[in-house]
N, C-alpha and C positions, 0 to 999 in steps of 0.2 A: 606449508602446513597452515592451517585457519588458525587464527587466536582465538580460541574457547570464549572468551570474552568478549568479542566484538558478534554481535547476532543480527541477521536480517531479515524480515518478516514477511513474505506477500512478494519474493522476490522475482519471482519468473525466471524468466533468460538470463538475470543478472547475477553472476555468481563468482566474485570476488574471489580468489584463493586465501586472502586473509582473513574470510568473514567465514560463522557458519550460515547457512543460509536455508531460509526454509520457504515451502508455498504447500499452499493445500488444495490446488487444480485435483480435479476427477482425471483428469490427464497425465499428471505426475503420477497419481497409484495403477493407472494402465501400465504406463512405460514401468511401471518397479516391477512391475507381475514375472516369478519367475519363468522362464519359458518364454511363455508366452506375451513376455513383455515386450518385446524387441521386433516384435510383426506390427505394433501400432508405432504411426508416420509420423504423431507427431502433429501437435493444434496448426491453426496459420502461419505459426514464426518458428517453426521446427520443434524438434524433442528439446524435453528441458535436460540440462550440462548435468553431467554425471553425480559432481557434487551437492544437487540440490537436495535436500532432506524434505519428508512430508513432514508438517504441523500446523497445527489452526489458531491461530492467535486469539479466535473467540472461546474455543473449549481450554485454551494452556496449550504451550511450547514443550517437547517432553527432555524439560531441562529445568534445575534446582533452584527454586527462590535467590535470588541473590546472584545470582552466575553471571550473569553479563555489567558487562564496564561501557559496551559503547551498543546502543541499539538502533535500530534506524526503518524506517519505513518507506516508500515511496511509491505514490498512487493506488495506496489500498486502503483507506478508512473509509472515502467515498462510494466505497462497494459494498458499505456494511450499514443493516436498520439500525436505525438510534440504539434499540439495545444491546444488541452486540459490540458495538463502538463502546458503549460503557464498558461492557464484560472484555474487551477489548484492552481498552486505558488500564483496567484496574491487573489483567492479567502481565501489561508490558510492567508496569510500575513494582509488580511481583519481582518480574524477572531482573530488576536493574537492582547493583549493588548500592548502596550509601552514596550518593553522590555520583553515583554511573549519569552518563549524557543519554538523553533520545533527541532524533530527531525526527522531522516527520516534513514531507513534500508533499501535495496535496492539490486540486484544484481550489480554486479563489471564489468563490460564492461573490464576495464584493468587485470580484472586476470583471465576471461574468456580466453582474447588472451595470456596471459602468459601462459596458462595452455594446450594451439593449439600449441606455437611457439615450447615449453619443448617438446611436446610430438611425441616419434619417431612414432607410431604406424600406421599401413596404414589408419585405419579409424579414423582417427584421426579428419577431419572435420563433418563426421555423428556424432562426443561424441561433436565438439563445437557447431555444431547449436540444438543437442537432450539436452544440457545440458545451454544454450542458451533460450529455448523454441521459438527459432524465426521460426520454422518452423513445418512440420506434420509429422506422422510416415502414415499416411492412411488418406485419403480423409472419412470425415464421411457419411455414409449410411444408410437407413430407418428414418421412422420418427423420434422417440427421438433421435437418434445421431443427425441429421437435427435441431432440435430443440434449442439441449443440446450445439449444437456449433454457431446456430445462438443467441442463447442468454448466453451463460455460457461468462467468461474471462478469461481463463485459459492460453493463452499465450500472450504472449511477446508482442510487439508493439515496444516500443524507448528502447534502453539499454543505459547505462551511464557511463560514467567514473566521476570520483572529478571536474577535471576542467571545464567538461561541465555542469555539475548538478551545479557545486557552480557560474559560470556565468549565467542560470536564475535562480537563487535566486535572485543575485545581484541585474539584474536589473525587479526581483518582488519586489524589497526593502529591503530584509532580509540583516541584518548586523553580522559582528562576523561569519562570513562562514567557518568552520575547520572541519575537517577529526572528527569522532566520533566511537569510540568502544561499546563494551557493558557494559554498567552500569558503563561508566565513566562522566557522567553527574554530578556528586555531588548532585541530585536533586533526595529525595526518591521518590519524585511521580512516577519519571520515572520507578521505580524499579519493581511498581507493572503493569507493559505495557509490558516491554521488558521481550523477551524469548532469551536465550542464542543461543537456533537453529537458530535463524533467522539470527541471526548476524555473523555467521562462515562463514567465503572466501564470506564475502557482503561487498557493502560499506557504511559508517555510514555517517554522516554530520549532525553537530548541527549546529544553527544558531537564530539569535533574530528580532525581531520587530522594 
């Protein structure tokens, strides 16, 4: 059974037994459809795991101010315009108790550009913005591509470095704002959320309520 208290947000495929866990894919509310749910296959990586809940962490989580001890995010803020990132911070900061942890795994805006500035190669800006997701390799064509990109989230939006990520937290209220690695939390809940991949050349940042 999930601990009510531990919540994950934007979680996809990733569905912890101990966590609740929620995504708000156009493709999770296919597959919940009753009936008719169970005839759709399923995005590129399969149907999302049974336990996954819908909620949108831009409009509110449909859970009570205060309810979560441990929150956690990974590879979803960079998907979101600056103002939903706001409306974002301020709704996770809602849902953490006094003193509840978030965390948050992320691409690295600052090593993306270290890795353009190192780099002699002539394409050197086609591997930042392909490796970046800020931009397209082909304009999508027919219908499901049409579809698949007006509703999928597959790229990029706001990228971040530390200092900009950890000033709106600041002022969403989050206190204790620090650089975070993988599985240096001290906190075993964490341990069954985080995957070691997600966190290589990201940036980490724990903080509290």
């Amino acid at each position: 059974m999930p601990n009510r208290g531990f919540v994950q947000y934007g979680c996809g495929l990733s569905c912890p037994s101990g966590w609740v866990n929620y995504d708000c894919s156009p493709q999770l509310r296919l597959e919940r459809l009753p009936v008719f749910g169970r005839f759709f296959s399923g995005g590129p990586h399969g149907r999302f795991p049974e336990g996954v809940l819908y909620g949108d962490i831009v409009t509110g989580l449909p859970r009570p101010a205060g309810s979560a001890e441990l929150l956690y995010c990974s590879h979803v803020l960079e998907h979101l315009t600056l103002d939903d990132l706001r409306k974002s911070l301020r709704n996770s900061h809602r849902l953490l108790a006094t003193g509840g942890v978030f965390r948050i795994v992320l691409p690295d805006l600052e090593q993306l550009i270290h890795s353009y500035q190192q780099s002699t190669a002539d394409d050197r800006g086609v591997t930042f913005i392909r490796d970046s997701l800020m931009g397209m390799t082909s304009r999508p064509r027919g219908g499901m591509a049409l579809i698949r990109h007006a509703f999928g989230n597959s790229h990029h939006l706001w990228l971040w470095d530390y200092s900009g990520l950890a000033k709106e937290l600041s002022e969403a209220g989050f206190l204790g704002i620090r650089r975070a690695e993988y599985n240096d939390s001290g906190i075993e809940g964490f341990s069954e959320v985080e995957s070691e991949d997600r966190w290589r050349n990201a940036l980490g940042i724990q903080c509290t309520a």
